[in-house]
C-alpha positions in Angstrom: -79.2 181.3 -297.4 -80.4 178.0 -298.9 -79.5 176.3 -302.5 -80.5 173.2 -303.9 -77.3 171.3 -304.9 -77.3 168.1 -307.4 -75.1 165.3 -305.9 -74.0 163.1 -308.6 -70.5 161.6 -307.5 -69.5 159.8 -305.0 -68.3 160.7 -301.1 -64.6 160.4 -302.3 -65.2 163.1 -305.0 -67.3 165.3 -302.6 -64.6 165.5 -300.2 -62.2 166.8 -302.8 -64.8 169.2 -303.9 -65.9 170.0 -300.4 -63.7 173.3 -299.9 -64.7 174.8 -303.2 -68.0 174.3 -302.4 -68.0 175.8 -299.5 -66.0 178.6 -300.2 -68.6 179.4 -303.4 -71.0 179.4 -301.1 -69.9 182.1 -298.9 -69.3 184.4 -301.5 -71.8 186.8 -302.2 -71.6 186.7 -306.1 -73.1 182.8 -305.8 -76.0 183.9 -303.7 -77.2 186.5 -306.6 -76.5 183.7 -308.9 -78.3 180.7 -307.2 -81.3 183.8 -306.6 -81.3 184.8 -310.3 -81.0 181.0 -311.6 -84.0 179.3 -313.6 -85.4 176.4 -312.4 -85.7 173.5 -314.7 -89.5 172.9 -316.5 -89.8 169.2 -316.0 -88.2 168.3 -312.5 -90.0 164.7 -312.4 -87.3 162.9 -314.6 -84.3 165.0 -313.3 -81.7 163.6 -310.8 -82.3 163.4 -306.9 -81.4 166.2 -305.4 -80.6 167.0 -301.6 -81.0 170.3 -300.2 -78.2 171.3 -298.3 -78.5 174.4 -296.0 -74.8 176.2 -295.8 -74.3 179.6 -294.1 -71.8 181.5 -294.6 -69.6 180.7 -291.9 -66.7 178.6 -291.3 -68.2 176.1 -289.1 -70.5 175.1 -291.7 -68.3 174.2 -293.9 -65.8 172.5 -291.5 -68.6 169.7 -290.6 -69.1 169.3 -294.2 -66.3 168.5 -294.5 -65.7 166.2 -291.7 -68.8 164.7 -292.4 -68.2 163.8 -295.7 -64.2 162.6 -295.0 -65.9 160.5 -292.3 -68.3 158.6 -295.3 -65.4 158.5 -297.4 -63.6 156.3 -294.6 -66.3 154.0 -294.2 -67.0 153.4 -297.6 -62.8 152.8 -297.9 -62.9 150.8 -294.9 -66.5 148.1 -296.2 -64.3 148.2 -299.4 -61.3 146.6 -297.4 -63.0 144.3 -295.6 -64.7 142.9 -298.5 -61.9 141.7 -300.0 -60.3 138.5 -299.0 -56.8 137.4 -299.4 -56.8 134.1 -302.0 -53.8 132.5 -299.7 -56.0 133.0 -296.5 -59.0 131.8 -298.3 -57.1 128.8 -299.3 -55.6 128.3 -295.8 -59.2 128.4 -293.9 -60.7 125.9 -296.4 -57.9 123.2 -295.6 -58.7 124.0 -292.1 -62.2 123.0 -292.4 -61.1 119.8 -294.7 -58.7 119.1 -291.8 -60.8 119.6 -289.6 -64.1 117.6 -291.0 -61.9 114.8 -291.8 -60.7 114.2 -288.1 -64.6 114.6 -287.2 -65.2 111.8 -289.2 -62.5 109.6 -288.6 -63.1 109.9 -284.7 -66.7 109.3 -285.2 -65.8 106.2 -287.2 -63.6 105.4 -284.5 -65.6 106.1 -281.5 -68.8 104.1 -282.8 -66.6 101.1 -283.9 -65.5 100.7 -280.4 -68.7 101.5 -278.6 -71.2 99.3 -280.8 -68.6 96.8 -282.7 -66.8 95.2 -280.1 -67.4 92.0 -280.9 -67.2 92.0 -284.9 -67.9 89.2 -287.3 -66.7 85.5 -286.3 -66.5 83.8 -290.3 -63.3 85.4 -291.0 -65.2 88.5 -292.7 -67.7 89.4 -294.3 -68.2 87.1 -297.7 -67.5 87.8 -301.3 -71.8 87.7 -302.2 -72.6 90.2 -299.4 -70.0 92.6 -300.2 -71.0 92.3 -304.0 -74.7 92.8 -302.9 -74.0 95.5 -300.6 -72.0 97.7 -302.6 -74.9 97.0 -305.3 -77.1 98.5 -302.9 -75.0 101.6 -301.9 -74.5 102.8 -305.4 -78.0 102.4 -306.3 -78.2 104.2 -302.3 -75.9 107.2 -303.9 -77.9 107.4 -307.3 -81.1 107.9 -305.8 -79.6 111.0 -303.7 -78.1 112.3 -306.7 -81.7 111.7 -308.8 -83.2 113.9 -306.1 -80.6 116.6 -305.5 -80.6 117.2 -309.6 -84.7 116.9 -309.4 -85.0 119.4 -306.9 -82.2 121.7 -308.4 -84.1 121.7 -311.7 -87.9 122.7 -309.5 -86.1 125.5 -308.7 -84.4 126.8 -311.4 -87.5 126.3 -313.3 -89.8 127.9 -310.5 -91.9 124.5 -310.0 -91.1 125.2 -306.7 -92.4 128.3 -306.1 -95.2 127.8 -307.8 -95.5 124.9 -305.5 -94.7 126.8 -302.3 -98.0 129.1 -303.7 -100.8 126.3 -303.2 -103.1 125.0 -300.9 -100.2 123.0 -298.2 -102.6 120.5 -296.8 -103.1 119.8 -300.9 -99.6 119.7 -301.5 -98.9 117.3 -298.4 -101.4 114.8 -298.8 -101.2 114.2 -302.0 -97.6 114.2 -302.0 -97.7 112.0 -299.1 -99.5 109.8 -301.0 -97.6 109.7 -304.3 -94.4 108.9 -302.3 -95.9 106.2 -300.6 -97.5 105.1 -304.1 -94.7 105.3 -305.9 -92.8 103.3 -303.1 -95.1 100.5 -302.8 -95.3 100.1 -306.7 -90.8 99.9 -307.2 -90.9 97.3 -304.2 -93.9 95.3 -305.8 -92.7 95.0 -309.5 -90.3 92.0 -309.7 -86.8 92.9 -310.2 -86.4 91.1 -313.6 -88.8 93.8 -315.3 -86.0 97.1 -315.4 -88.1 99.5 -317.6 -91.2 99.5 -314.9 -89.1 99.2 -311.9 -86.6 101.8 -312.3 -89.4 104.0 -313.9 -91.1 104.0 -310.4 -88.1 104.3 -309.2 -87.0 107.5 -310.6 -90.6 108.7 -309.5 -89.9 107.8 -306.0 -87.4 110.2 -305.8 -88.7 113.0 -308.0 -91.4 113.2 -305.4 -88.9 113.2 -302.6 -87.4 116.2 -304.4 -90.4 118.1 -304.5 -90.4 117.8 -300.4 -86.4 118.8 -300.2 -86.9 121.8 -302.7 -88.4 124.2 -300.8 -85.8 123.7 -298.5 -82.9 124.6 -300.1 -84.6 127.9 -301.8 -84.4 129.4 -297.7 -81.1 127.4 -296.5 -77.5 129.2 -297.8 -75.7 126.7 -299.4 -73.0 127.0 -297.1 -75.3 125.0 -294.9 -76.8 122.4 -297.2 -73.0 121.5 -298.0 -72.6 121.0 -294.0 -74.8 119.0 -293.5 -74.4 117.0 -296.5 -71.0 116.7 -295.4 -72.5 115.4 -292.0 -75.0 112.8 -292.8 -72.3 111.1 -295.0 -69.8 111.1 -292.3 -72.7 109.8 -289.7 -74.2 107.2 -292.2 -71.0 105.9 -293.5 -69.6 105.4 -289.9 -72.7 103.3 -288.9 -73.1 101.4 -291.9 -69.0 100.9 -291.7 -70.1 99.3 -288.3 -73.0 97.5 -289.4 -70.7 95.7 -291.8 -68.2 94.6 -289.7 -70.5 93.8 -287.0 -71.8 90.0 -286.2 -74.5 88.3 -288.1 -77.8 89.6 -287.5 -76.4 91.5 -284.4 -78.9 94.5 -284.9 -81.4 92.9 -286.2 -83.4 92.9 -282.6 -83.8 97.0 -283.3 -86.4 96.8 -285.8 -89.5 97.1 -283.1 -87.9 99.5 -281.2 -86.7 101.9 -284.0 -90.4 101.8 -285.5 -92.1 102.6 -282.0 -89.3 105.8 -281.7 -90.1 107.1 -285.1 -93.6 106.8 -284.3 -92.8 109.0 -281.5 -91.1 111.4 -283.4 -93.5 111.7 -286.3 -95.9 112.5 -283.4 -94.0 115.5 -282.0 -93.9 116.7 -285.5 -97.6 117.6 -285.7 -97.3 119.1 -282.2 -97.7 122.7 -283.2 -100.7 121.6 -285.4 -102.4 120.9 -282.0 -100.6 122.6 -279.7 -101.5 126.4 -279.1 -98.6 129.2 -279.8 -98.8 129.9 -276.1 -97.1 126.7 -274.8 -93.8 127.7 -275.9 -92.0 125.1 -273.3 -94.0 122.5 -275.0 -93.3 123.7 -278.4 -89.6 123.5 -277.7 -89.4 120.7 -276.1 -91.3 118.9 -279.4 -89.2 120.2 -281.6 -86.0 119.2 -280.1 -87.5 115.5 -280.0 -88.3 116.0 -283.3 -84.9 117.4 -284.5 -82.3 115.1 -281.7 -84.6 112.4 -281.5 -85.3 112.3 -285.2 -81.3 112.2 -285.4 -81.1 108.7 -283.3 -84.2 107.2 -284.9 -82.9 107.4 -288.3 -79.3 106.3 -287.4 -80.4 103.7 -285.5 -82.6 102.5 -288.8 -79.3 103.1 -290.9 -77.6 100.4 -288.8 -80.9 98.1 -289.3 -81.4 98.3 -292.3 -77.4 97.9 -293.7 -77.5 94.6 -291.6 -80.8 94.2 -293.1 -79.5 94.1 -297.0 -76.5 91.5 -295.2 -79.4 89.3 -294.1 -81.4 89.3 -297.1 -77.7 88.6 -299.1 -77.1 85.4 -296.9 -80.8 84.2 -298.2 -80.5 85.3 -301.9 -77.3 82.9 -301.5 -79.4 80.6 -300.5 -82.5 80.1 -303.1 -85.1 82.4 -300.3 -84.5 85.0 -301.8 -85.0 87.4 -304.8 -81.5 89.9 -305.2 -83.2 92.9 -305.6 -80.9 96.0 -304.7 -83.0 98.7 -306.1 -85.8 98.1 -302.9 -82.8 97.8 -300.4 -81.5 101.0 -301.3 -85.0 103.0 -300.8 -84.9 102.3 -297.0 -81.1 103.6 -297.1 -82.4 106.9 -299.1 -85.1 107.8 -296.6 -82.4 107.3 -293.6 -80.2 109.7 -295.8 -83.1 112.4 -296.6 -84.1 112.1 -292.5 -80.8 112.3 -291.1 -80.1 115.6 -293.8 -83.4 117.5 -293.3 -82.5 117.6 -289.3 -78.9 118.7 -289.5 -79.5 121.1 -292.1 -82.4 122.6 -289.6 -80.3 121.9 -286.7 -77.3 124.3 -288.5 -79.9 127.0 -289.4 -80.5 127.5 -285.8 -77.3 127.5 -284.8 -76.6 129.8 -287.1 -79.6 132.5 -286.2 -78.8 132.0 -282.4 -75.4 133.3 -283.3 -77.0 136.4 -285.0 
């Protein structure tokens, strides 16, 4: 005999109740009543109900039983594991500090010794460069922060989805081209005139935020903090070493660096030509653009921080116009290159593990 019961509590409660509903079952006295009971007249708004098929027999109502013990033990035993200890959460995120910090300082360590051998011969490096070039970082760090709050604001205020919704060679182009507008126009205004310049300025980067935004709505945060974590550790190590390096030292890497990120923007339209068949091809594109991209950009981050020294040493001189707002654009783009490829690199780390 069949009876539709009405489950309304959870498998810890039904496992209490299991015995009793079993044994009601069985009895003959419940099988008249289920028979003569009315059904309800609107069953569209009631309760889900599962129909449960018990004989009257003892096996029945064992594996009822077990079954439902077994669900309470899982749901026990996902309950468990979600809860983490506050001591061991503390203790695993000194770990990673310990363990990022020794990351970085072996980084620092290992490129000092490969590329800065022979290091600056004027007894270090002069009071005007290090004035000018910590001008230029903190306008450097400003301009990330401009763009992380920009493109934290698209999202919250769905900018970026709506975005994400239109026409992408639209959205491309034309943001192609107001980043590069806005770019040229900060580096042509003249450095006396703050309102106009800084304006363009802040534009610059609100258009760079409209390309990192999409990003960070389908990358866990876990990651974008990784790899933020990263590119600081890589950028500060090189421009630590492009500091302390001799005068004009890198300055040969210009041509080079330009023909590699040619290269590299290259094998990022690949799979616009390519066909989805040549996977080799595919894969072998985008580690150039992902590993390559990587060296390219570091590479221009040691350029361009003995760059800013170079145009310090002629400011100094008369030659020269101090003007840190259009140093610290080249630095931003090295920052935004160097974090859009780790944080990609991560991601597939992270979905090979899966």
């Amino acid at each position: 005999m069949s009876f539709i019961l009405t489950v309304r509590a959870g498998p810890a409660r039904l496992v209490s109740r299991a015995p009793q509903l079993a044994k009601s079952a069985t009895s003959p006295s419940a099988a008249i009543r289920a028979f003569h009971q009315s059904s309800p007249k609107n069953t569209f708004f009631t309760s889900r109900t599962i129909a449960f098929s018990l004989r009257p027999t003892t096996k029945t109502s064992q594996s009822l039983l077990s079954r439902l013990q077994g669900a309470s033990r899982s749901y026990n035993y996902n309950y468990s594991q979600a809860y983490v200890d506050p001591q061991v959460r503390r203790g695993q995120l000194l770990r990673k500090l310990l363990v990022g910090g020794a990351i970085f300082g072996t980084t620092l360590v290992g490129i000092n010794v490969v590329f800065n051998r022979e290091t600056r011969e004027d007894g270090g490096m002069p009071l005007f460069e290090r004035s000018y070039l910590n001008r230029t970082f903190l306008h450097t760090g400003l301009g990330v922060g401009i763009i992380g709050l920009t493109a934290y604001q698209m999202i919250q205020t769905g900018f970026t989805y709506r975005l994400m919704m239109t026409n992408p060679w639209v959205v491309g182009i034309g943001g192609l081209a107001l980043s590069i507008g806005t770019m040229m126009a900060t580096r042509a205004i003249d450095p006396d005139n703050y309102i106009p310049k800084y304006a363009f300025w802040t534009a610059f980067n609100a258009t760079q935020a409209a390309f990192v935004a999409p990003l960070m709505t389908m990358v866990p945060p876990a990651i974008l903090a990784r790899a933020g974590i990263y590119a600081l550790a890589m950028m500060g190590s090189i421009s630590f070493v492009g500091a302390t390096a001799k005068q004009e030292k890198y300055l040969y890497l210009g041509g080079p660096l330009l023909a590699g990120a040619a290269i590299v923007a290259v094998s990022g339209f690949a799979p616009l030509v390519l066909p989805a068949t040549a996977v080799r091809t595919l894969a072998f594109t985008e580690n150039l653009w992902l590993y390559g991209g990587l060296a390219v950009f570091g590479g221009f981050t040691l350029y361009d921080v003995q760059k800013v020294l170079y145009h310090a040493r002629l400011a100094q001189r008369g030659g020269f116009k101090e003007d840190p707002v259009n140093e610290s654009i080249s630095l931003e783009l090295d920052f935004l290159n160097i974090f859009v490829r780790l944080v990609m690199i991560l991601s597939n780390q992270q979905n090979r593990r899966k």
